[in-house]
C-alpha positions in Angstrom: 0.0 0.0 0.0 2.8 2.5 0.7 4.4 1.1 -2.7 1.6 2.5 -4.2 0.8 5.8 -2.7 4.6 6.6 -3.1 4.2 6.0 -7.1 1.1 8.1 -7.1 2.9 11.0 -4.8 5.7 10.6 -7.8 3.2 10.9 -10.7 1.3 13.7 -9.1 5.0 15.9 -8.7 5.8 15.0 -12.2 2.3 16.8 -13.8 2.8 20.2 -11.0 6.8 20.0 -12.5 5.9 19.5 -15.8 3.5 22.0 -15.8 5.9 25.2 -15.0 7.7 25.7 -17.6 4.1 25.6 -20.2 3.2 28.1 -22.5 1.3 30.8 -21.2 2.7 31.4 -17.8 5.5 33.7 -16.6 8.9 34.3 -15.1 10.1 36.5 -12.9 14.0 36.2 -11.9 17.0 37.4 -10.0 20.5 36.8 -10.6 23.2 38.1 -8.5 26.9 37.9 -7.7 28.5 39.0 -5.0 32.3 39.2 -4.7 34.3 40.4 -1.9 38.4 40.1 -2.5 40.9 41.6 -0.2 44.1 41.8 -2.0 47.8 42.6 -0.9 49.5 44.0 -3.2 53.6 45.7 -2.4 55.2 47.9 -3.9 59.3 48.3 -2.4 61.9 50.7 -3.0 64.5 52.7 -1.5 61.8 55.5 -1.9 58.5 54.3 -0.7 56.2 51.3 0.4 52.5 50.5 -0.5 50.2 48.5 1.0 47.1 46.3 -0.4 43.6 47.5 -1.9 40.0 46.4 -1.0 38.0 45.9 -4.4 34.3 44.8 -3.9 31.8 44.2 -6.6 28.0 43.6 -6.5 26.2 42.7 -9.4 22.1 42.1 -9.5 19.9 41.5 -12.5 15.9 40.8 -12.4 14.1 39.2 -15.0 10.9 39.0 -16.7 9.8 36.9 -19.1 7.1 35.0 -20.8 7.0 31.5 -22.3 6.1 31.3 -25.6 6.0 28.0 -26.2 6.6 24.7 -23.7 10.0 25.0 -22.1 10.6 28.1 -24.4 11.1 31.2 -22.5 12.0 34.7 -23.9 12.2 37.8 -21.5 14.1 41.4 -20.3 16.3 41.8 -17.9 18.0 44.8 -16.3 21.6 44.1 -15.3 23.1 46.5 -12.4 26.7 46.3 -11.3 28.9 48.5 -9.4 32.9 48.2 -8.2 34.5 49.9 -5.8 38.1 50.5 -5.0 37.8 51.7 -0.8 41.5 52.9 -0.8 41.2 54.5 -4.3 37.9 55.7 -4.5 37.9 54.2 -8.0 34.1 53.1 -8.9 32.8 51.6 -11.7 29.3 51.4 -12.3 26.7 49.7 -15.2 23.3 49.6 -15.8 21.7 47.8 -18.7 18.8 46.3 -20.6 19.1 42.9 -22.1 17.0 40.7 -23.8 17.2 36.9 -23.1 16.2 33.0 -24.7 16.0 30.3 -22.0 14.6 26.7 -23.1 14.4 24.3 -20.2 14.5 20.5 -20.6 12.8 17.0 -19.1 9.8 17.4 -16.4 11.7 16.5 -13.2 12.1 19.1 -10.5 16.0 19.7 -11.8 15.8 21.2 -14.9 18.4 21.4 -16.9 18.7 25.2 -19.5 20.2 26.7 -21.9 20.4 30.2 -21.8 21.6 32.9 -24.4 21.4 36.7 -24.4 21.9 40.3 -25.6 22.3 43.5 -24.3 23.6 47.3 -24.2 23.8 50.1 -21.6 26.0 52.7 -20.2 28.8 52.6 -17.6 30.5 55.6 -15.5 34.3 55.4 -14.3 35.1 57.3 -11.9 38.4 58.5 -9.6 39.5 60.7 -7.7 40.5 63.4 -10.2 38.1 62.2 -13.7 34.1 60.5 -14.1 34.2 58.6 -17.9 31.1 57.3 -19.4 31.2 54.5 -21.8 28.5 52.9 -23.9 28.2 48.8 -23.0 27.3 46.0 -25.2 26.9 42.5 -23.8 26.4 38.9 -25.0 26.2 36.1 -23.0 25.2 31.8 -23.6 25.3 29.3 -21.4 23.2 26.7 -19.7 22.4 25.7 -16.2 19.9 23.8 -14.4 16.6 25.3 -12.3 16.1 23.5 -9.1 12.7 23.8 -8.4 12.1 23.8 -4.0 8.1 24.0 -5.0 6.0 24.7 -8.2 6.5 28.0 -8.2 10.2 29.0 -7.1 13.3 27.6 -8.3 16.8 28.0 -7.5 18.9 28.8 -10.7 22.2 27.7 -10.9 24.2 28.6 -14.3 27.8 28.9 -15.6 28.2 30.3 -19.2 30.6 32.8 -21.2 29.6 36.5 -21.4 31.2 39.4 -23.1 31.5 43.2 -21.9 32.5 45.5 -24.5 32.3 49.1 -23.2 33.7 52.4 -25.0 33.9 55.9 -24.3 31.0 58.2 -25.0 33.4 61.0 -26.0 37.0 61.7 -27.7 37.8 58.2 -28.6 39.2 59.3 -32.1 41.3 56.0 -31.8 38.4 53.8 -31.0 39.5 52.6 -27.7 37.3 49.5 -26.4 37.7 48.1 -23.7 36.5 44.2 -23.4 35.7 42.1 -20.7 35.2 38.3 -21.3 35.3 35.3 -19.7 33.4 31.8 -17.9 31.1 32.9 -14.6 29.2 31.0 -12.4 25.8 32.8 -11.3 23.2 31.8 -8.7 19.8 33.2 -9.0 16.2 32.8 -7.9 12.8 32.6 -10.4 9.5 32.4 -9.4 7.1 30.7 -12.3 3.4 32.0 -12.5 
């Protein structure tokens, strides 16, 4: 008997699962990344010492999106980031607006994606004696898998390649671009509706 109502209890989570990702409903989502680094860095001469920086960096993006189609889910997200240098006063920060594909596989409460995106924004530098604003353009791909806890919020866990282009607004007669690329590993929460 408990053979039974365990295969039943299985079958009933299968159709709630399966039925998140369907056409029709939507997504809203967070992903964030938050990075604290404490790094020593010396400088020696006859003339002078230094001593080490504190650089930290907090990124956050929400989400919302729509599925089109089973599994198939298109959406906008607005990316903010900002660094900070606390024995510079160097900052760097981004905002953004992206637009994003996600198709999600199988009907078990892991998920696996895959994820790809595009997006462009603006950026300000600043230091102590200048501010810089820059124009961004992002891509990333990836894929990931969306662990769902009930079924309607899921734990996203992703690792993919993005791509940070950003140039100056003004005086770059030399077209001067700075790029940014690389393989990250994000953590994010959705809720499904």
């Amino acid at each position: 008997m408990k053979l039974f109502f365990t295969i039943c209890a299985f079958f009933c989570c299968v159709v709630i699962v399966s039925a998140q990702t369907e056409q029709g409903k939507f997504f809203i989502g967070a992903n964030s990344n938050i990075n604290f680094s404490s790094m020593k860095t010396e400088l020696k001469s006859d003339y002078s010492d230094s001593d080490g920086s504190t650089i930290t960096t907090f990124e956050f993006a929400p989400q919302l999106g729509f599925f089109a189609g089973d599994g198939f889910l298109v959406g906008v997200e607005l990316p903010y980031s900002t660094t900070k240098n606390k024995d510079t006063d160097y900052k760097v920060s981004q905002i953004g607006f992206g637009t994003f594909a996600r198709y999600y596989f199988g009907t078990s409460n892991a998920k696996p994606y895959l994820h790809g995106g595009l997006g462009i924004g603006a950026a300000t530098e600043s230091n102590e004696s200048d501010d810089v604003d820059y124009k961004l353009f992002t891509y990333e791909f990836g894929g990931g898998v969306a662990i769902f806890i009930n079924k309607n919020i899921a734990v996203d866990l992703g690792l993919g390649y993005s791509s940070n282009t950003m140039k100056p607004k003004e005086n770059n007669d030399a077209d001067v671009k700075l790029v940014t690329s690389g393989v990250a590993f994000k953590v994010g929460f959705s809720l499904f509706l």
